[in-house]
C-alpha positions as CSV (number, residue, x, y, z in Angstrom):
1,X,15.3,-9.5,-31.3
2,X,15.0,-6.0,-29.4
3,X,11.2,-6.3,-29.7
4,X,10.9,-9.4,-27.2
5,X,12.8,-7.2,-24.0
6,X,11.0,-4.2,-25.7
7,X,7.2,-6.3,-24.5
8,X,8.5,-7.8,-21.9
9,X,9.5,-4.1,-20.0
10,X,6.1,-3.0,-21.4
11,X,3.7,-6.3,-20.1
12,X,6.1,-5.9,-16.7
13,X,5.4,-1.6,-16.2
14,X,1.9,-2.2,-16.8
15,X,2.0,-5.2,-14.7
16,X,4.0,-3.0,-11.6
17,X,1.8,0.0,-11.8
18,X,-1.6,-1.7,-11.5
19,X,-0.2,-3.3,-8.2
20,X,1.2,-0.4,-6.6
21,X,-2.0,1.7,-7.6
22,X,-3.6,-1.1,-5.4
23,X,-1.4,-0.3,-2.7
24,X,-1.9,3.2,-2.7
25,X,-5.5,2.4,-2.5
26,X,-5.4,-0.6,0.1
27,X,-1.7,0.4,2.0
28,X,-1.2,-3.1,2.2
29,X,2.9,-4.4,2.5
30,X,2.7,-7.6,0.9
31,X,1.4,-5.2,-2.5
32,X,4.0,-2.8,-1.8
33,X,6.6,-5.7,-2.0
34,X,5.3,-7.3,-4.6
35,X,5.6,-3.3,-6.6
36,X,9.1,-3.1,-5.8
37,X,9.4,-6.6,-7.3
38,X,8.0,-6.2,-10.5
39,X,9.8,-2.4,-10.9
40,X,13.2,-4.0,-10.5
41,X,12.2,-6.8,-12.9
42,X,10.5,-4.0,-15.2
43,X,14.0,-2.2,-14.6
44,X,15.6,-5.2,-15.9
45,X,14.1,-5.8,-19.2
46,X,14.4,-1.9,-20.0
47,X,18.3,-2.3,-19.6
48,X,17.9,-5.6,-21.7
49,X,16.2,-3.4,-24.5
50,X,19.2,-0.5,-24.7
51,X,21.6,-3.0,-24.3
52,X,20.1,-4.8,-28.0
53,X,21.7,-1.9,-29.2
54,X,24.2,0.0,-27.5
55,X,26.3,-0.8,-24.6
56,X,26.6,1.2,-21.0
57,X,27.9,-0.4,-18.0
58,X,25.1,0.8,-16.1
59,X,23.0,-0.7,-18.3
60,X,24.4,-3.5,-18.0
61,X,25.0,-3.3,-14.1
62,X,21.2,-2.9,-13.8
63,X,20.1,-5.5,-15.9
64,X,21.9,-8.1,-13.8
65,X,20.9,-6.2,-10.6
66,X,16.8,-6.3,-11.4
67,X,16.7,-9.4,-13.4
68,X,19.0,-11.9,-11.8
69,X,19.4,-10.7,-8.2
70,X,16.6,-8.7,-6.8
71,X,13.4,-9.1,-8.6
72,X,12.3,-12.9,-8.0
73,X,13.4,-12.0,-3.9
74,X,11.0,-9.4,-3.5
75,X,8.2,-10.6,-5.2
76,X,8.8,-13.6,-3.3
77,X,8.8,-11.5,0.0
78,X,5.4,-9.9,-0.6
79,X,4.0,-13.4,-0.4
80,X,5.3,-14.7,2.3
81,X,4.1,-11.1,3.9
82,X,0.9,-12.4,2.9
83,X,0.9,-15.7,3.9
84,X,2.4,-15.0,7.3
85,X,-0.5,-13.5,8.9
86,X,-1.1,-11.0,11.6
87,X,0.5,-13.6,14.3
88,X,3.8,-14.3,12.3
89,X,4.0,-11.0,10.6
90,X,7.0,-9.9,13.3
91,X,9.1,-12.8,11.7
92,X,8.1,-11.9,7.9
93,X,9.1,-7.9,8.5
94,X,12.5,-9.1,10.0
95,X,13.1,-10.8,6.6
96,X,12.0,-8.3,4.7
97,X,14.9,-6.2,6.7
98,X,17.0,-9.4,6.2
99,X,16.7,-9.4,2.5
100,X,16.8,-5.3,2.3
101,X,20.4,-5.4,3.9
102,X,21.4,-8.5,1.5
103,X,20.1,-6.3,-1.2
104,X,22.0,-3.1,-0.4
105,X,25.2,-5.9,-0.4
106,X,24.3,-7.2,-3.6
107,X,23.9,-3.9,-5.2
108,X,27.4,-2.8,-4.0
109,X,28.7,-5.5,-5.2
110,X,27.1,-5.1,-8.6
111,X,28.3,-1.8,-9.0
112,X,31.5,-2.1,-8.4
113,X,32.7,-5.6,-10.0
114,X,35.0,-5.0,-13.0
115,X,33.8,-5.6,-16.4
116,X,34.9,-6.3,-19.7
117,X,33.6,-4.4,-22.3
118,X,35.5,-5.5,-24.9
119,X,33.5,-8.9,-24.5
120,X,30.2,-7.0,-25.5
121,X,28.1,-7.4,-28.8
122,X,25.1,-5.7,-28.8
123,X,24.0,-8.3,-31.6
124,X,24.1,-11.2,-29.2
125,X,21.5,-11.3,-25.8
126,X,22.4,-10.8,-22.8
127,X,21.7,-13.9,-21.2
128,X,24.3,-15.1,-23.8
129,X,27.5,-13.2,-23.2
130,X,27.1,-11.8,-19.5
131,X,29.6,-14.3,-18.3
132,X,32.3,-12.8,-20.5
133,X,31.3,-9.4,-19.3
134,X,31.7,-10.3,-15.8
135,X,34.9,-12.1,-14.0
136,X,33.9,-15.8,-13.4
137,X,35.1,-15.7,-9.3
138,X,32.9,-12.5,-9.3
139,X,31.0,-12.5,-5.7
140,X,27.5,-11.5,-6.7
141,X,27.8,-14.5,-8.9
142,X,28.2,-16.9,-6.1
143,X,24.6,-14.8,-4.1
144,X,22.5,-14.9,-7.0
145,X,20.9,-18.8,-6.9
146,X,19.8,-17.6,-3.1
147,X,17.9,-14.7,-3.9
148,X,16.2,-16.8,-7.0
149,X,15.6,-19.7,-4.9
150,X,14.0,-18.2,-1.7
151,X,11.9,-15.2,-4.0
152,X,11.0,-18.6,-6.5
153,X,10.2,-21.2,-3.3
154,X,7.7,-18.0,-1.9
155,X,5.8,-16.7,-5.0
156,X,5.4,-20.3,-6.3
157,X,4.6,-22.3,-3.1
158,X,2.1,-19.1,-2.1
159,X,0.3,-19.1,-5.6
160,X,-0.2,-23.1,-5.2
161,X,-1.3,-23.3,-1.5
162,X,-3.9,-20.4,-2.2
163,X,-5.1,-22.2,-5.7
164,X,-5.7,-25.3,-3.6
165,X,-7.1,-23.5,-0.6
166,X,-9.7,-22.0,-3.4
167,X,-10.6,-25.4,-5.7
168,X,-10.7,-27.0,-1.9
169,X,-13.4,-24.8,-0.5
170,X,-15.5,-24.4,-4.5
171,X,-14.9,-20.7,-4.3
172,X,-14.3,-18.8,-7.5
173,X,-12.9,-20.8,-10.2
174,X,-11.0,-17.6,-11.9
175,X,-8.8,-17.0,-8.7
176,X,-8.0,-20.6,-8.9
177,X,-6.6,-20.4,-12.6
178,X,-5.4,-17.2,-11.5
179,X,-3.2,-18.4,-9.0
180,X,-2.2,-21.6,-11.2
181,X,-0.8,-19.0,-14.0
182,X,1.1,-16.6,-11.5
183,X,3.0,-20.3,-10.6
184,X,3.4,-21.1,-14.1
185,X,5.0,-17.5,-14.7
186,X,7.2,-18.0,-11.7
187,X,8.4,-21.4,-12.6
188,X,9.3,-20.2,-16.7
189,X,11.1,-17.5,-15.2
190,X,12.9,-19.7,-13.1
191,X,13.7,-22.2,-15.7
192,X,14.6,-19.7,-17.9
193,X,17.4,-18.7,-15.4
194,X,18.7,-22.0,-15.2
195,X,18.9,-22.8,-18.9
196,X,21.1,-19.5,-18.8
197,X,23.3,-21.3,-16.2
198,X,23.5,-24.2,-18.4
199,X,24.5,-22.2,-21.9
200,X,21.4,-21.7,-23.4
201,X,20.8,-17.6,-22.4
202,X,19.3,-17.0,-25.9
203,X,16.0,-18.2,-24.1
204,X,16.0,-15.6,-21.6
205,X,14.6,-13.0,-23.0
206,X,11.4,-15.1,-24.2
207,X,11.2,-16.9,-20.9
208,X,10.9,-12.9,-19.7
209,X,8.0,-12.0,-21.9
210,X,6.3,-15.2,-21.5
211,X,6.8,-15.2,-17.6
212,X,5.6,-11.4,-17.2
213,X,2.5,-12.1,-19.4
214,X,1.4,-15.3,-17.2
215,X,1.8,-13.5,-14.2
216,X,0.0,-10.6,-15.1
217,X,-2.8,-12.5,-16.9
218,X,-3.0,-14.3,-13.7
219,X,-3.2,-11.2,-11.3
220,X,-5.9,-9.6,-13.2
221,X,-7.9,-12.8,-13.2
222,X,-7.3,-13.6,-9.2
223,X,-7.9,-10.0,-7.8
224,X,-11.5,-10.2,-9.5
225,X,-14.3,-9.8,-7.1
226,X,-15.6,-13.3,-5.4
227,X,-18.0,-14.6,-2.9
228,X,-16.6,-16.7,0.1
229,X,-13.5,-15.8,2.0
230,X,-10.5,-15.1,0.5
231,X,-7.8,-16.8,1.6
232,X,-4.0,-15.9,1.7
233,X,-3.4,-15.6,-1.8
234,X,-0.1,-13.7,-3.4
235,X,-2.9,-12.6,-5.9
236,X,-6.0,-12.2,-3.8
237,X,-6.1,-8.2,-3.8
């Protein structure tokens, strides 16, 4: 089904250019983070689409690069930007240098494991077949579940502390659900990952589409205007 990568890379441009056009506005890091983020992810479902129906190794190369290495990280990183505050921002810059230099390692790897091309249908997803395409020992296969794990543990814990900071205080019901839904997206995503791990990749690509729409819906909803103080929210601005 090309159309279900097709939505998801248009729901996830949209999605990235509304945040960075914040961050042009604001020059905040946490949105810039977030930006890159959602481009790599939004990078990822484009590869996913010409890969439904011709193959390229880069395509490929980037697809596995944006979707299952980089994207959950650095969304992940603009929150904990967020939530670190002015006193603890020192320690959430050197992990954004941390996870910089683990992505430039990542991406080398990527780029330069083998692959078989002969194990490609463009008929079956992605999520399907990538573990023909790439050796089983390969490295970057073995980094993956930390990147997912620490990006996932950030945007997820974030988007619940601030929902609860907000129903606790009775400010602004719509960044509450906002927050609630940006969760929800990050934990479909996630579980869409590791039904992939577990055989069942042909969910992938919906868990994509469904994931980017959540987070998006909930953005738009949680950067509306409200009264009160705003607390440290990975979708406050």
């Amino acid at each position: 089904m090309t159309w279900v990568p097709a939505a998801s890379s248009a729901v996830t441009v949209v999605f990235a250019a509304l945040v960075l056009r914040r961050y042009a506005v604001r020059r905040e890091p946490h949105l810039l983070l977030w930006g890159i983020g959602l481009s790599f992810f939004g990078l990822a479902t484009v590869a996913e689409t010409y890969s439904a129906v011709a193959w390229h190794p880069v395509a490929f190369r980037l697809w596995y690069l944006g979707g299952a290495v980089l994207s959950a990280a650095w969304i992940g990183q603009g929150t904990v930007h967020l939530l670190a505050g002015p006193r603890r921002r020192p320690l959430a810059s050197a992990l954004t240098g941390l996870l910089a230099a683990a992505s430039l390692v990542a991406s080398g790897l990527v780029f330069t494991v083998p692959l078989d091309a002969s194990a490609f249908d463009p008929r079956r997803p992605l999520g399907v077949q990538y573990r023909a395409v790439l050796p089983p020992r390969a490295p970057v296969r073995r980094i993956t579940p930390a990147f997912n794990i620490y990006g996932t543990a950030a945007l997820v814990g974030g988007a619940l502390y601030s929902a609860w900071l907000f129903r606790r205080r009775a400010l602004a019901p719509h960044r509450v659900l906002g927050n609630l839904l940006i969760a929800l997206g990050a934990l479909t995503i996630a579980l869409a990952g590791t039904l992939v791990r577990f055989g069942l990749g042909g969910v992938l690509a919906l868990g994509e589409l469904l994931a980017a729409a959540l987070m998006c819906a909930g953005f738009l909803l949680a950067a509306g205007p409200a009264a009160g103080r705003i607390s440290a929210s990975p979708a406050r601005r």
